[in-house]
C-alpha positions in Angstrom: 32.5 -38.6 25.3 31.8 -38.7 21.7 28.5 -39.1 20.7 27.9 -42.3 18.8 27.2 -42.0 15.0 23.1 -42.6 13.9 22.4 -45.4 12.1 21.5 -44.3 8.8 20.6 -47.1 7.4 17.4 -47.2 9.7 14.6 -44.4 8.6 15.0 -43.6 13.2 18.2 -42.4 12.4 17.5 -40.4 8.9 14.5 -38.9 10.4 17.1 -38.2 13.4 19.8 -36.8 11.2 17.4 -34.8 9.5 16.2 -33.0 12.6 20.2 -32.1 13.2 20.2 -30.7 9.4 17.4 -28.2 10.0 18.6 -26.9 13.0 21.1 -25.4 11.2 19.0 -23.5 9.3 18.6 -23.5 5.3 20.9 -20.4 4.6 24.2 -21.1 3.7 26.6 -20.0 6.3 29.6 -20.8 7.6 27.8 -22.7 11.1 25.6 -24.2 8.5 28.8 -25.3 6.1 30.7 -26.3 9.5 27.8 -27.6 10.8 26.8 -30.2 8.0 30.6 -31.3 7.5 30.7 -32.3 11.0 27.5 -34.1 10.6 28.3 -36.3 7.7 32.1 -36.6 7.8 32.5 -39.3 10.5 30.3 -41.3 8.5 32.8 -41.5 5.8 35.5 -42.2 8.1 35.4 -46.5 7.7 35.0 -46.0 4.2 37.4 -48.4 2.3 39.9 -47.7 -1.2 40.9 -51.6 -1.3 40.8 -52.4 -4.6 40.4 -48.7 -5.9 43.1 -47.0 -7.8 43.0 -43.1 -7.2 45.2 -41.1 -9.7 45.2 -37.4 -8.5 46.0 -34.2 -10.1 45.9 -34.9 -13.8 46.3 -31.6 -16.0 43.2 -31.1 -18.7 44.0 -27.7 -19.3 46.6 -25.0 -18.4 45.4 -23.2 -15.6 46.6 -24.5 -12.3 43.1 -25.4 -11.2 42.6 -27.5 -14.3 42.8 -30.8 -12.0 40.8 -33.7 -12.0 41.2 -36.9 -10.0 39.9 -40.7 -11.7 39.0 -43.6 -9.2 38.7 -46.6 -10.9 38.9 -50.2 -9.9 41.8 -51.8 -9.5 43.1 -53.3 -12.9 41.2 -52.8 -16.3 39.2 -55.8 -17.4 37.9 -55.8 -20.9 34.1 -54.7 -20.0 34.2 -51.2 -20.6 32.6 -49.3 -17.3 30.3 -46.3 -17.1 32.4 -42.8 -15.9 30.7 -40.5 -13.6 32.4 -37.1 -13.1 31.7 -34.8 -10.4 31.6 -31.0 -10.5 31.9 -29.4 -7.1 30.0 -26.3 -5.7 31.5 -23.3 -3.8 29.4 -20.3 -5.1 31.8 -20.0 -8.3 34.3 -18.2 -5.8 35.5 -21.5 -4.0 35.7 -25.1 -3.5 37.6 -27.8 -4.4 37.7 -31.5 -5.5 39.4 -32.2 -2.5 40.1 -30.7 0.6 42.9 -31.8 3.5 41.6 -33.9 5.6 38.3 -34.4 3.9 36.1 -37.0 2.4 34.6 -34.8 0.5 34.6 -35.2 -2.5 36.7 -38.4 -2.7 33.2 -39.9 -1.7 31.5 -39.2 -5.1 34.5 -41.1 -7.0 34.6 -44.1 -4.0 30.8 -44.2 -4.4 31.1 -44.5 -8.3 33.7 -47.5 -7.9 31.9 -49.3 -5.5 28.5 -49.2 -8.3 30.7 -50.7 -11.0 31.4 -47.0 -12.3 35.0 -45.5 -12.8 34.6 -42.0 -10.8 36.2 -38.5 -11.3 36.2 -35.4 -9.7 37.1 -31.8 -11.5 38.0 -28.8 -10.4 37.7 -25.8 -12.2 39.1 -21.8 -12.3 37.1 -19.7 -9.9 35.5 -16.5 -10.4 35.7 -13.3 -10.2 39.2 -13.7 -12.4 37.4 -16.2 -14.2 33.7 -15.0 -15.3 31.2 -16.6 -17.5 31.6 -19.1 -18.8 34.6 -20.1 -17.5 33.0 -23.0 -15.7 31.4 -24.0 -18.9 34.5 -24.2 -20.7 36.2 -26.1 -18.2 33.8 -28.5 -17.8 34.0 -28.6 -21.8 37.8 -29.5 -21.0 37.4 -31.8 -18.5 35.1 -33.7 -20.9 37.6 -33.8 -23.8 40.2 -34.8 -21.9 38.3 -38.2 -20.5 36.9 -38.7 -24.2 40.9 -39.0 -25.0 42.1 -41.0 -21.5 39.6 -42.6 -20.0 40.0 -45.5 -22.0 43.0 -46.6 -20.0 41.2 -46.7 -16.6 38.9 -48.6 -18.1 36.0 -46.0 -18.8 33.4 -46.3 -21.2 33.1 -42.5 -23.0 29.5 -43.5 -24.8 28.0 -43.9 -21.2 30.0 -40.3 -19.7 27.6 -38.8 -16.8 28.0 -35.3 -15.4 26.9 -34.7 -12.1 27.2 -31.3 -10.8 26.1 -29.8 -7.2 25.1 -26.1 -6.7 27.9 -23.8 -8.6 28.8 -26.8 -10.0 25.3 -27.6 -11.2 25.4 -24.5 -13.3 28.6 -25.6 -14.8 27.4 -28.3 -16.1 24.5 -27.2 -17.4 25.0 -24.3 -19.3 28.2 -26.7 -20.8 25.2 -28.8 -21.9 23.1 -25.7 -22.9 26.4 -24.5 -24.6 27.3 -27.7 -26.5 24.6 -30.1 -26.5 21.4 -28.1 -27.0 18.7 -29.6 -29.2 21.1 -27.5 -32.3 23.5 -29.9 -31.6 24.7 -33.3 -33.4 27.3 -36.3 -32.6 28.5 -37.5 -29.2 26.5 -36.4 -26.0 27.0 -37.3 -22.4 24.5 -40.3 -21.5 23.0 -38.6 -19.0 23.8 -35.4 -16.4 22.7 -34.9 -12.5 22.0 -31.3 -11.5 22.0 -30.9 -7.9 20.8 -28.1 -6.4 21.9 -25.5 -9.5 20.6 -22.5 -11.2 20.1 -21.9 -14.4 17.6 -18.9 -15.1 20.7 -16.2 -14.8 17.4 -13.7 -15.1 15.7 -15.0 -12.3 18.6 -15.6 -9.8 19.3 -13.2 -7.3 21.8 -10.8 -8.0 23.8 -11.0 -5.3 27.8 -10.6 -4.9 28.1 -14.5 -6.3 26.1 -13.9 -9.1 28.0 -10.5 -9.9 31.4 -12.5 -9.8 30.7 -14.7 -12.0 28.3 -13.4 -14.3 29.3 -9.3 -14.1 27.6 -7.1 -12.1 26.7 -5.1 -15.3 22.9 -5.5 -16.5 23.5 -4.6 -20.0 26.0 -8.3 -19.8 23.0 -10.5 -18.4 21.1 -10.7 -22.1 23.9 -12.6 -23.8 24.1 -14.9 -20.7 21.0 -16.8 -20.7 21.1 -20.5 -21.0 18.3 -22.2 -19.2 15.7 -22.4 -22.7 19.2 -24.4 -24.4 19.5 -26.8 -21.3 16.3 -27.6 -21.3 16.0 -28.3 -24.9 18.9 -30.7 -24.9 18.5 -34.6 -25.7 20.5 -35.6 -22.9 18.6 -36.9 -20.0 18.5 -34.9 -17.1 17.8 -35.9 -13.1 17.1 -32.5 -11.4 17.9 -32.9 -7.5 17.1 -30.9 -4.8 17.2 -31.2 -1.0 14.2 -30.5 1.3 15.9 -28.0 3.5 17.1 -25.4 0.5 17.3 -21.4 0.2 14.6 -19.9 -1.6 16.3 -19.3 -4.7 17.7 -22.8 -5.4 13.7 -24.2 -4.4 12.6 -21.8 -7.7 15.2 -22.7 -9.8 14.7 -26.6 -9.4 11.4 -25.1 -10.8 11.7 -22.8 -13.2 13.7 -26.0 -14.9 11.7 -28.5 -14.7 8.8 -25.9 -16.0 11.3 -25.3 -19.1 12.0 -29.2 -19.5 8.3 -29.7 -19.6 7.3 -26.8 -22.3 9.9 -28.2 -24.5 9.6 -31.9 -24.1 5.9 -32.4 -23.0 7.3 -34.4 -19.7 9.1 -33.6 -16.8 12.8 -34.9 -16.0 13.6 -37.4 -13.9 13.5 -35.1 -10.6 14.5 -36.6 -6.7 13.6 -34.3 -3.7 16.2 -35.5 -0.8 14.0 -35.1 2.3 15.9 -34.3 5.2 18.6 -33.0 3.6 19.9 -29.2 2.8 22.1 -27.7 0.2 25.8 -29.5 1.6 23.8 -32.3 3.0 22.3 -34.2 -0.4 26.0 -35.1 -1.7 28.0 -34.9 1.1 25.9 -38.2 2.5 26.7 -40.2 -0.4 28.5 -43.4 0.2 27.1 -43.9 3.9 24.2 -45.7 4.9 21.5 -42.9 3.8 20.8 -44.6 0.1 18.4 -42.0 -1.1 20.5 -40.3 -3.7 22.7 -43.2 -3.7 19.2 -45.4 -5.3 17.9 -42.3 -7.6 21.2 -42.5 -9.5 21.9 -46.1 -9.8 18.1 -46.0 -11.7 18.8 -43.2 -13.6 22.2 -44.7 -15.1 20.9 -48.1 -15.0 24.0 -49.4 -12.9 
């Protein structure tokens, strides 16, 4: 008999759900990556695309994995809408806008519609063929493109948010650390979301992610550094993390906001998800469970 889905709506069933989350434990394994999917999926499984138009697998650059995929609502009216584009995770070695079978992350771009938003979702080229910074440049792309299209899905360029989730996070950031660091002039994204990254490439842990994307050569680490640029920029920043993280995603959600606050005198906007772990604080967006759903409807003033 299947067991019936919690209510997340009621803080019973979040403090429930959360319970299911930790026993999973907070490293990121396969059970854990199974685990969570099989938690939240169902919950997406009612969700509706009446009156959304999804256009998939739009080219924004050459490579094959130069995708992205726009939600928007159905016909373009002549209030321009804020755009919110998502940047998956997958340890810079995997993932994917969209997988078979999957909500995820076709729940990002369902979530932005249903907030008045149009919604997109990127992928990008993977390392280790593709090292640093790649994911920079590609987010770069992405952006370009939108600046030049988005228009005709109704999108408002001038309020563009990024939103990025562990590899994903790091993307986005060092694009903004690359491009719109406090150096920088002219057009910059309203605001970006960086869930669960890491942007202190001294401080990470140098393990067989890290090498593939950044090198596995020391000498290659001192040109690589971006977290003093991304904290310096002048677009706003809401710094996520979940209550049940690894270590090293816990110190970098730190070691940024510490950066944020030398250079700015005050913190970011920062949201701790409690109950929630790595997968957990985007793949439960668009369900009941409002907690990220609330910190970004405040943070882009939907």
């Amino acid at each position: 008999m299947t067991e019936p889905l919690l209510n997340l709506a009621t803080r019973a069933g979040r403090e429930q759900m959360a319970a299911k989350i930790l026993a999973l434990g907070v490293d990121i394994t396969p059970p854990m990556i199974m685990g969570t999917v099989g938690l939240y999926g169902p919950h997406h499984a009612q969700t509706s695309t009446d009156g959304v138009r999804i256009v998939r697998d739009l080219q924004y650059g050459p490579d094959a994995r130069h995708r992205l995929d726009i939600f928007a609502p159905q016909g373009v009216s002549a209030a321009r809408l804020p755009v919110l584009m998502y940047v998956h995770g997958g340890g810079f070695v995997g993932g994917d806008k969209k997988n078979p079978g999957s909500p995820f992350y076709d729940n990002v771009g369902l979530w932005a519609v249903k907030h008045g938003c149009v919604g997109v979702t990127m992928t990008y080229r993977l390392a280790p063929a593709n090292k640093w910074p790649a994911g920079a440049d590609d987010v770069a792309a992405a952006t370009r493109y939108l600046r030049e299209h988005i228009g005709e899905y109704g999108g408002d360029m001038d309020r563009l948010y990024l939103m990025g989730q562990s590899a994903g996070a790091t993307h986005v950031g060092s694009y903004l650390a690359r491009t719109h660091s406090s150096k920088s002039s002219g057009w910059r994204p309203a605001g970006a979301v960086l869930a669960s990254g890491m942007f202190d490439t001294h401080t990470m842990d140098k393990n067989s992610h890290f090498e593939a994307y950044f090198g596995a050569d020391p000498a290659l680490y001192a040109d690589r550094p971006f977290l003093a640029d991304l904290a310096g920029t002048a677009t706003p920043l809401l710094a996520v993390i979940g209550e049940y993280e690894p270590l090293d995603f816990l110190r970098q959600h730190v070691l940024l906001q510490e950066a944020y606050l030398k250079r700015h005198g005050r913190l970011p906007y920062v949201m701790t998800l409690v109950g929630h772990n790595h997968l957990s604080t985007v793949q439960h967006l668009g369900t009941a469970d409002e907690s990220l759903s609330t910190a970004l409807t405040n943070f882009m003033k939907l």
